[in-house]
C-alpha positions as CSV (number, residue, x, y, z in Angstrom):
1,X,33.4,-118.6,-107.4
2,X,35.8,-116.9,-104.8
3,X,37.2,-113.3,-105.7
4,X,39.9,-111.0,-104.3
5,X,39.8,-107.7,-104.6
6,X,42.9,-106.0,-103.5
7,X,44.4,-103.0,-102.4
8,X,41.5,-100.8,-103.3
9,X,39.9,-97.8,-101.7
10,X,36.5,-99.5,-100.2
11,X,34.0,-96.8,-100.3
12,X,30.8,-96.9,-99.0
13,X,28.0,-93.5,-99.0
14,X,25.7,-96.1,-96.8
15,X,28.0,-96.6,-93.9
16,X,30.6,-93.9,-94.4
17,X,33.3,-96.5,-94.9
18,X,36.5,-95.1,-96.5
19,X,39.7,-96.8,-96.5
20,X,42.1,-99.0,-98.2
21,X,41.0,-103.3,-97.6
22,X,41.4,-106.0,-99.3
23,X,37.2,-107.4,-100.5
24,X,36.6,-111.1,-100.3
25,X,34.1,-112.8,-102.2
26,X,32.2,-116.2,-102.0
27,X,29.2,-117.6,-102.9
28,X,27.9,-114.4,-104.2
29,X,28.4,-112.8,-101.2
30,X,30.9,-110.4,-99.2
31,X,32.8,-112.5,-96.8
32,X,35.2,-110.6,-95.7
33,X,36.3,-106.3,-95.7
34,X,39.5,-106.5,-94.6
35,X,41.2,-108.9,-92.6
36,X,40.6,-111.3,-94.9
37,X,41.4,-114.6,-93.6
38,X,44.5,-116.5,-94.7
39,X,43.1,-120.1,-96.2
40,X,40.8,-117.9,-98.5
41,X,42.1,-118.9,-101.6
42,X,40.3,-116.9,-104.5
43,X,40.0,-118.6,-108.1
44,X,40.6,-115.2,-109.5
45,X,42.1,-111.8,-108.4
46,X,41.5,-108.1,-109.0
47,X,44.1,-106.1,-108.8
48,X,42.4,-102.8,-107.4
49,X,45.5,-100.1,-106.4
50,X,44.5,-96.9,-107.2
51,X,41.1,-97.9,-107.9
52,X,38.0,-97.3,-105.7
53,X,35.4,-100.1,-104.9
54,X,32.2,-98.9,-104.5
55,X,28.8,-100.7,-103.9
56,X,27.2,-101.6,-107.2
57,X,25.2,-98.3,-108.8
58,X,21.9,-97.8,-109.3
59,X,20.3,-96.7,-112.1
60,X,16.6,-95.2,-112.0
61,X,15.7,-94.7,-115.4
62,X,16.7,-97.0,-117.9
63,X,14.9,-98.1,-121.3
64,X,16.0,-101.4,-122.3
65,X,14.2,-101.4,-125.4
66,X,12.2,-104.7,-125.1
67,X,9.4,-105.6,-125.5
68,X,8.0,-104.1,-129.4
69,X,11.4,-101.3,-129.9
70,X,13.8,-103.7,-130.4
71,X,15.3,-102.0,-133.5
72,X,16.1,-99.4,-130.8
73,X,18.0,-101.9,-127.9
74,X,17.7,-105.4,-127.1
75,X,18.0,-106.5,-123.3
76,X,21.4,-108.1,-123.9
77,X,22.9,-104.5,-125.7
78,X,21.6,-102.4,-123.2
79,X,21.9,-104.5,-119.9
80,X,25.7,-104.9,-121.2
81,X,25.9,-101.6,-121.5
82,X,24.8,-101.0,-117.7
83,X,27.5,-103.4,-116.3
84,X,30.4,-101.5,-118.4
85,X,29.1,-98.6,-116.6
86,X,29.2,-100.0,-112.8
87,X,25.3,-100.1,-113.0
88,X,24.3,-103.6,-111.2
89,X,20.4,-102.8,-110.7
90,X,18.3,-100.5,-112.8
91,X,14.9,-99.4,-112.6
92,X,12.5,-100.3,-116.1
93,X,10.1,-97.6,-117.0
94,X,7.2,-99.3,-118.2
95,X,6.3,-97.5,-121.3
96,X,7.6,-100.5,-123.5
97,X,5.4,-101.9,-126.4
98,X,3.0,-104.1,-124.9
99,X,2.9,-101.5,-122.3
100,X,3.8,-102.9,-118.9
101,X,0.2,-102.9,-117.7
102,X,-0.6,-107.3,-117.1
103,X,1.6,-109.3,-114.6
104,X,2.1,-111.8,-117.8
105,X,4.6,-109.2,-119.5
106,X,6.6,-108.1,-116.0
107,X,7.2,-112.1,-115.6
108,X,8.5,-112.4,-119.4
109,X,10.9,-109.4,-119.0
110,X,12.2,-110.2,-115.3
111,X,12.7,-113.8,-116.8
112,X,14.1,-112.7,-120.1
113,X,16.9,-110.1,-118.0
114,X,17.4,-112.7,-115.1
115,X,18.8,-115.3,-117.9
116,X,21.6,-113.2,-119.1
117,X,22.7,-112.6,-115.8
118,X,24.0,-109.4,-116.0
119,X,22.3,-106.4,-114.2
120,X,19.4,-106.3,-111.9
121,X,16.0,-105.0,-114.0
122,X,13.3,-103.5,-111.4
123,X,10.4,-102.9,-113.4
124,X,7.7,-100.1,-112.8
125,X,4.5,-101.3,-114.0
126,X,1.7,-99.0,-115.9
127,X,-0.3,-97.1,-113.2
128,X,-3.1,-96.8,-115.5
129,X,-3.7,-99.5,-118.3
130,X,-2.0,-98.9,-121.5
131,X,-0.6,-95.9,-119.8
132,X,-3.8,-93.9,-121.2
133,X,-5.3,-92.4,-118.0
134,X,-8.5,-93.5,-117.5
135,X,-8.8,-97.1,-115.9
136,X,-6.1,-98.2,-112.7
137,X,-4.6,-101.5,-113.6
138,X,-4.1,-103.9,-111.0
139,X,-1.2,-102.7,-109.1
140,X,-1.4,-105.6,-106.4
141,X,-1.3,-108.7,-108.9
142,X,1.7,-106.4,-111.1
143,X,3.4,-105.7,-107.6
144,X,3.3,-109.8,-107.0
145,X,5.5,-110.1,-110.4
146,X,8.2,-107.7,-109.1
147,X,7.2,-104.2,-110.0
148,X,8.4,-102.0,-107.6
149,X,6.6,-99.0,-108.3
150,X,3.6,-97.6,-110.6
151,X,4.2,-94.9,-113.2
152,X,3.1,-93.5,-116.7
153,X,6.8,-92.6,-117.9
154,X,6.1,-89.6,-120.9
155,X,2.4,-89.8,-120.0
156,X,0.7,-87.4,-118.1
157,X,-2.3,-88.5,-116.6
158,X,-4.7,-85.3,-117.7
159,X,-7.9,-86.5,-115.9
160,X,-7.3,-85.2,-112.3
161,X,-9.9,-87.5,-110.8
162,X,-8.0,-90.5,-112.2
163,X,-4.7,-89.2,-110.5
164,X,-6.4,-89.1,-106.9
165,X,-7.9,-92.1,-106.7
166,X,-4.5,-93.6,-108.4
167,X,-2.6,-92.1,-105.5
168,X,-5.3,-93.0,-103.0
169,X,-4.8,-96.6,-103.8
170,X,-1.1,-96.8,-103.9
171,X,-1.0,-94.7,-100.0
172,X,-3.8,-97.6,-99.0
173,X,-1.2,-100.8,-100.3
174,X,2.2,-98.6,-99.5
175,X,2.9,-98.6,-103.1
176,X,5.2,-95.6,-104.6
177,X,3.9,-93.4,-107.6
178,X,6.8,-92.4,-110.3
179,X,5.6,-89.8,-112.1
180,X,7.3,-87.4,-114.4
181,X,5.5,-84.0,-113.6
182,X,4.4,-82.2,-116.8
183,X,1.3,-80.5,-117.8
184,X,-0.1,-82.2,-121.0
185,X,-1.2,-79.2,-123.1
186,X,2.1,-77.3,-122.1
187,X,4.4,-80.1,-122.2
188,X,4.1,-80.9,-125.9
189,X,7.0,-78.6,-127.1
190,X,10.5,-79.5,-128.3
191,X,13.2,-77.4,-126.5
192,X,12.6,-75.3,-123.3
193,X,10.9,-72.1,-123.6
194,X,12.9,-69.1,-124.1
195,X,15.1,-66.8,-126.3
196,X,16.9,-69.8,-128.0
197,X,13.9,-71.8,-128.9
198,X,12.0,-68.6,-130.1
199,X,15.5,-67.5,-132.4
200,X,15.2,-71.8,-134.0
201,X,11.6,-71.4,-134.3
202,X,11.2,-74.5,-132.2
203,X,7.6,-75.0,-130.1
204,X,8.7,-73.9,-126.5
205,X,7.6,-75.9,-123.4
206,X,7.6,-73.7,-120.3
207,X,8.8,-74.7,-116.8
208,X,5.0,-73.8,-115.6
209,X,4.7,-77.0,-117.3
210,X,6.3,-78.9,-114.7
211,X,5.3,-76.2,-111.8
212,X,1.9,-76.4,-112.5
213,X,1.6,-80.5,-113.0
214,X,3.5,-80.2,-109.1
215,X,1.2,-77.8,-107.6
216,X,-1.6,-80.6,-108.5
217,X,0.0,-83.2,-107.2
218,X,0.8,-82.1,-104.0
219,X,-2.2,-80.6,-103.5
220,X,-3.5,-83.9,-104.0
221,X,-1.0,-85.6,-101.7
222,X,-2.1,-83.6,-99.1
223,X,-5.7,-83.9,-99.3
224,X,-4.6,-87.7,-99.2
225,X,-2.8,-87.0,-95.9
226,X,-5.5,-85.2,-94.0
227,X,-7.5,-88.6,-94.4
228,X,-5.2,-90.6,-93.1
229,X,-1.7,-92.3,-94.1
230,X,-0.3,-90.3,-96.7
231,X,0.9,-91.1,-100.5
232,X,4.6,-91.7,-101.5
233,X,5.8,-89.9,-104.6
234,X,8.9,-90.1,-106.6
235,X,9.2,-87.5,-109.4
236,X,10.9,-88.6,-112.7
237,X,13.8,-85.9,-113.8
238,X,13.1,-82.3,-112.3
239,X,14.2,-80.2,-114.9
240,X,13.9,-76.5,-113.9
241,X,14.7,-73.6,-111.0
242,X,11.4,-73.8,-110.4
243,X,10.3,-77.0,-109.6
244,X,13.3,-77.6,-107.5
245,X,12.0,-75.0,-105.0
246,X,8.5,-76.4,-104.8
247,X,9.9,-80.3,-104.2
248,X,12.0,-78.4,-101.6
249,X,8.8,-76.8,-99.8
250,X,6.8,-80.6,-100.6
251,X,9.5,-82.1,-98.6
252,X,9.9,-79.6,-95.7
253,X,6.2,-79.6,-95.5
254,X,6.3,-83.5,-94.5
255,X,4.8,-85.0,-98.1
256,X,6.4,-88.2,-99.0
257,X,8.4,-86.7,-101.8
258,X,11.3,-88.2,-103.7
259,X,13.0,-86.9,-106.5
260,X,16.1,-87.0,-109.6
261,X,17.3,-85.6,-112.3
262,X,19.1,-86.2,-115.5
263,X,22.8,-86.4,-116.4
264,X,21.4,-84.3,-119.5
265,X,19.5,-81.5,-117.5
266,X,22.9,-81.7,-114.8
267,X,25.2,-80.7,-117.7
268,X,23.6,-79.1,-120.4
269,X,21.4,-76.2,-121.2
270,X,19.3,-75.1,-124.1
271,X,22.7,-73.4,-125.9
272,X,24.1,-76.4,-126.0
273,X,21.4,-77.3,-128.8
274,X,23.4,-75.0,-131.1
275,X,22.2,-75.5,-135.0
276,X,19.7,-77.5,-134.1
277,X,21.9,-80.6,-132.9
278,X,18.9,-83.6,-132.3
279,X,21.1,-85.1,-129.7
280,X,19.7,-82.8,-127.6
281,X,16.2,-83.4,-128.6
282,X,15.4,-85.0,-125.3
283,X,12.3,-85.2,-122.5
284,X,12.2,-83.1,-120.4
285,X,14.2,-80.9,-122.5
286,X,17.3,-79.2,-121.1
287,X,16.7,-75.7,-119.9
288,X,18.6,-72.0,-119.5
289,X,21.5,-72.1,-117.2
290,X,20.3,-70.8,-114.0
291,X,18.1,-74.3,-114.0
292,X,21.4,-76.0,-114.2
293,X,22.9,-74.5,-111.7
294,X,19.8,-74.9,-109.2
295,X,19.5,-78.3,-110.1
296,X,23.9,-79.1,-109.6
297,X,22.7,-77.5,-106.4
298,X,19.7,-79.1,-105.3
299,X,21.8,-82.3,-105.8
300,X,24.8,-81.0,-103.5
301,X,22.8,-80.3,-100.7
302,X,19.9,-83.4,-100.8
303,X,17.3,-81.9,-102.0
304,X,17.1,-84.3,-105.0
305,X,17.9,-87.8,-104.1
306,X,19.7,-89.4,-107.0
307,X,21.3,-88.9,-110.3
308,X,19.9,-91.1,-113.2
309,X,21.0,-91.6,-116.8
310,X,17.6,-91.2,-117.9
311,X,18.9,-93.9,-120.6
312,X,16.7,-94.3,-124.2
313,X,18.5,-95.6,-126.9
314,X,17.7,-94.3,-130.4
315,X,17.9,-95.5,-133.7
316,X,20.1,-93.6,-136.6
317,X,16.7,-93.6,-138.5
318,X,14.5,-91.8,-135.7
319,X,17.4,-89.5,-134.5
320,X,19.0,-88.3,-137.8
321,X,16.1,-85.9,-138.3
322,X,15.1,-82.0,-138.3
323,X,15.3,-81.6,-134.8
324,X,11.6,-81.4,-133.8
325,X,10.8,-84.3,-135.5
326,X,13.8,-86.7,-134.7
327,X,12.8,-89.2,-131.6
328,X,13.8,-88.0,-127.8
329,X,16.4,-89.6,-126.0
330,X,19.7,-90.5,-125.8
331,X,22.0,-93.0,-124.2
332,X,23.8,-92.6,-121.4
333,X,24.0,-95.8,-118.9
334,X,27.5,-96.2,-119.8
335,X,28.6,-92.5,-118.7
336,X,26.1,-92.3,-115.4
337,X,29.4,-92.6,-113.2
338,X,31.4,-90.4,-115.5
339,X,29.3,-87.9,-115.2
340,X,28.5,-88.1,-111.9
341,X,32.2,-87.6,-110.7
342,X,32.6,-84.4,-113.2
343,X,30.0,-82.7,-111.6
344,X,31.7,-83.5,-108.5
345,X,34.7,-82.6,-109.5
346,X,33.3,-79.4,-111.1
347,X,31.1,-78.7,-107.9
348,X,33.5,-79.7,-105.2
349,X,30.9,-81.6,-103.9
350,X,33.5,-84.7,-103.6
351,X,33.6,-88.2,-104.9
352,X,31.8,-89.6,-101.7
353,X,28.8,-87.7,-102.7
354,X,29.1,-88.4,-106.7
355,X,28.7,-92.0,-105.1
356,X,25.5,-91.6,-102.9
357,X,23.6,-90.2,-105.5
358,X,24.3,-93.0,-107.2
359,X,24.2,-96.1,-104.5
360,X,22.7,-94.6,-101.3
361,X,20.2,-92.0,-102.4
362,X,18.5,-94.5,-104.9
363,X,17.9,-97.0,-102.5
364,X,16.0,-95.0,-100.5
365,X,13.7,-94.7,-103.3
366,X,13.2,-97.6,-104.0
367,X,12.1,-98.0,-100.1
368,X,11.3,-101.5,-99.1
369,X,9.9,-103.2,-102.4
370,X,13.4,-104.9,-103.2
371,X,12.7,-107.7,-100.6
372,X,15.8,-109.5,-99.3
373,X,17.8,-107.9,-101.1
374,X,17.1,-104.1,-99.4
375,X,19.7,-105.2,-96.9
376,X,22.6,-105.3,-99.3
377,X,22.2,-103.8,-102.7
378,X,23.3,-100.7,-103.0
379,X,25.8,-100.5,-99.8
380,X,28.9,-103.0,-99.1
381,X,28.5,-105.5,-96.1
382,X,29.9,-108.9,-94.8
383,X,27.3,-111.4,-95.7
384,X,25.5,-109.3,-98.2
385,X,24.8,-109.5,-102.0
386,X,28.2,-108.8,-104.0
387,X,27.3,-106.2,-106.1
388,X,30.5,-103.9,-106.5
389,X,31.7,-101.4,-108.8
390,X,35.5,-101.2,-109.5
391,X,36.6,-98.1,-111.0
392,X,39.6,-95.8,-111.5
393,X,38.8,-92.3,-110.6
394,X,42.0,-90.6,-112.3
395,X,41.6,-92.8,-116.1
396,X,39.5,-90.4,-118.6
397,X,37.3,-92.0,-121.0
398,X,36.8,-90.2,-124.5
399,X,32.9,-90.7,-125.4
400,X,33.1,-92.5,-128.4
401,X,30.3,-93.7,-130.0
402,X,31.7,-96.7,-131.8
403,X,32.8,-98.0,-128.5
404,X,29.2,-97.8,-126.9
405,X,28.2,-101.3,-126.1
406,X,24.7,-99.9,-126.2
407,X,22.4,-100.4,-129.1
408,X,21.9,-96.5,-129.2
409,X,25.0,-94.7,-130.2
410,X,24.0,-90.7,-130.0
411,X,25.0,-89.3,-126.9
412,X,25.2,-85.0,-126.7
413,X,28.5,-86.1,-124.6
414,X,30.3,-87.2,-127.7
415,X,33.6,-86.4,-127.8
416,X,33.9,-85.5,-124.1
417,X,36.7,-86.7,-121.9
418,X,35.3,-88.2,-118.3
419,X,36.9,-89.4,-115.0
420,X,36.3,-92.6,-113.8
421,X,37.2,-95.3,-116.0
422,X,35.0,-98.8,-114.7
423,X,37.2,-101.6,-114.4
424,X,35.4,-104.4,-113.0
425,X,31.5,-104.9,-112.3
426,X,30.4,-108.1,-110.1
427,X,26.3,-108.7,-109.6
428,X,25.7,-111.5,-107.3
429,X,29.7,-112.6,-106.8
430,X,30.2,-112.8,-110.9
431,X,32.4,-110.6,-112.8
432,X,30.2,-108.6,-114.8
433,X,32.4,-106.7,-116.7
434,X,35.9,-106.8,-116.7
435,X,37.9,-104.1,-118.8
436,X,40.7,-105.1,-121.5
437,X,43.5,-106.3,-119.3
438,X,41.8,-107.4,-116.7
């Protein structure tokens, strides 16, 4: 399949390319940027003016629902849903039902996704097995069937003995941890602590939660360090003021440290839960505003490294509840770029930096576990993988959730109006996605 893209403004965060060029594709790769050559004769052609192409975005938090929730999302619903949204490779938390704990479960899901060749699924497999703390699973023979990472998703790992020699193993192989940080006695609350959740009456979990399950951690990186190569870290969704500053010290201080947060905890804050609106019942739970505004910060200036959608689809039954006993999560894979370009737009930060956070800054944390494809995914180049994102930064898009390809249809966004309407999305040299029209 050969594909013209044309006119468009070819922007990449990787190599600080930013112009107008034609994008030729063949083969499932980028042949030409620009000067494309005149016998290349396409079998279709995009249309691009006044559209940006970007590299593909990638997505570090996504539930697709399968395997054992599949009432919630099925891999075809939810990976459709990725590609409307520019999303060509996403990161699997492993917290499914099996849990992702035996090499046998990663190999039916990787085949399962790579058969409806849509996006790219990067699984993180169960750091300890059935994500209960107490035994290591076997992180080499789960790193042979593509995970990428080890992680407990919602599960804090309470016995601190476990969590060394966890991390001790991973620095040994030059694995990455993914860890959400939360203490597990004062993490089990609804909303965030403070005058809103007192005034509902809704059990409070305090940013020490997340402080305190850091200061362990990087205390225990750095007793890893002083014997010898050092631990890499990324932490799941920073949510408060607070925690921001101490990944800021982790990093100056040399630790391995990588880090994201939420479109939720980006945009929203505690008010935003009004009478007890179970949209907004989410983990971790969106927090006062000067925790949104440290985090829109941290994000402008590097100090977290990408943007995720945190993505969990919900069913009507388990969300259309009292709020503290409706399901957490929401979806969002669909508005990741949305968002990202209103906070940029909000912030001044600018759209070149609305797309690192989303291309750039997630492949460095995924480091080098992506194989042959860590030379191409997530940046645009002449005989790399075509994965591209066409979108239209002026279109709005009213959330609607009828519209929602996802299985999931509560967003807290509903009814909002975002930029960047996605117009085309090709994994591997196929069209995707294609918008009505196009």
């Amino acid at each position: 399949m050969k594909i013209l893209i044309q006119n468009g403004r070819v922007m990449d965060p990787a190599t600080g390319r930013d112009e107008v060029a034609d994008v030729a594709v063949a083969a499932g790769r980028i042949i030409a940027i620009g000067n494309v050559a005149p016998d290349f004769h396409p079998n279709r052609t995009i249309d691009a003016a006044g559209c940006v192409v970007a590299p593909g975005l990638i997505d570090l938090s996504v539930r697709l629902r399968e395997p054992g929730q599949e009432h919630a999302g099925m891999l075809e619903s939810e990976m459709a849903a990725a590609v409307a949204g520019g999303v060509t490779s996403l990161v699997c938390p492993p917290d499914t039902d099996p849990v992702l704990d035996e090499p046998g479960l990663v190999d039916m899901l990787r085949f399962r996704a790579e058969k409806l060749h849509l996006s790219r699924v990067f699984p993180i497999g169960a750091l300890t097995r059935g994500l209960q703390g107490e035994v290591l699973t076997e992180m080499a023979e789960l790193t042979e069937s593509g995970c990428i990472g080890f992680g407990q998703a919602e599960v804090p790992v309470v016995n601190t003995q476990v969590l060394q020699r966890a991390l001790q193993y991973a620095a040994t192989f030059d694995y990455t941890v993914w860890l959400r940080p939360n203490d597990a006695w004062l993490g089990k609350g609804v909303a965030a602590s403070g005058p809103l959740a007192t005034r509902l009456g809704l059990s409070g979990v305090p940013a020490a939660a997340e402080t305190i399950a850091l200061h362990t951690l990087f205390e225990l990186m750095r007793g890893i360090r002083s014997g010898g190569q050092g631990a890499r870290v990324h932490l799941c969704r920073i949510s408060s003021a607070a925690g921001l500053a101490l990944v800021r010290q982790a990093k100056a201080d040399g630790l391995a440290v990588t880090c994201d947060v939420s479109v939720h905890n980006l945009h929203l804050t505690d008010v935003d839960i009004g009478y007890y609106d179970s949209r907004l019942r989410l983990q971790p739970p969106v927090r006062q505003q000067r925790d949104r505004d440290a985090l829109r910060a941290g994000l402008a200036d590097g100090t977290i490294d990408a943007l995720v959608s945190d993505h969990n689809p919900v069913d009507a039954d388990a969300k259309v509840l009292p709020f503290a006993e409706a399901e957490p999560g929401a979806t969002a894979v669909e508005l990741l770029l949305g968002l990202a370009c209103r906070w940029a737009e909000q912030d001044g930060a600018g759209l070149m930096k609305a797309l690192t956070v989303l291309t750039a800054g997630p492949l460095q944390v995924l480091g080098t576990r992506l194989g042959t494809l860590q030379a191409s995914v997530g940046r645009l180049a002449v005989g790399g993988v075509a994965d591209l994102c066409v979108f239209d930064p002026q279109a709005l898009v009213r959330v609607d959730p009828v519209t929602l390809r996802s299985q999931g249809k509560h967003t807290p966004f509903e009814g909002h109006e975002l930029p960047a309407r996605v117009v085309a999305t090709l994994v591997a040299g196929q069209v995707a996605y294609a918008a009505a029209g196009r």
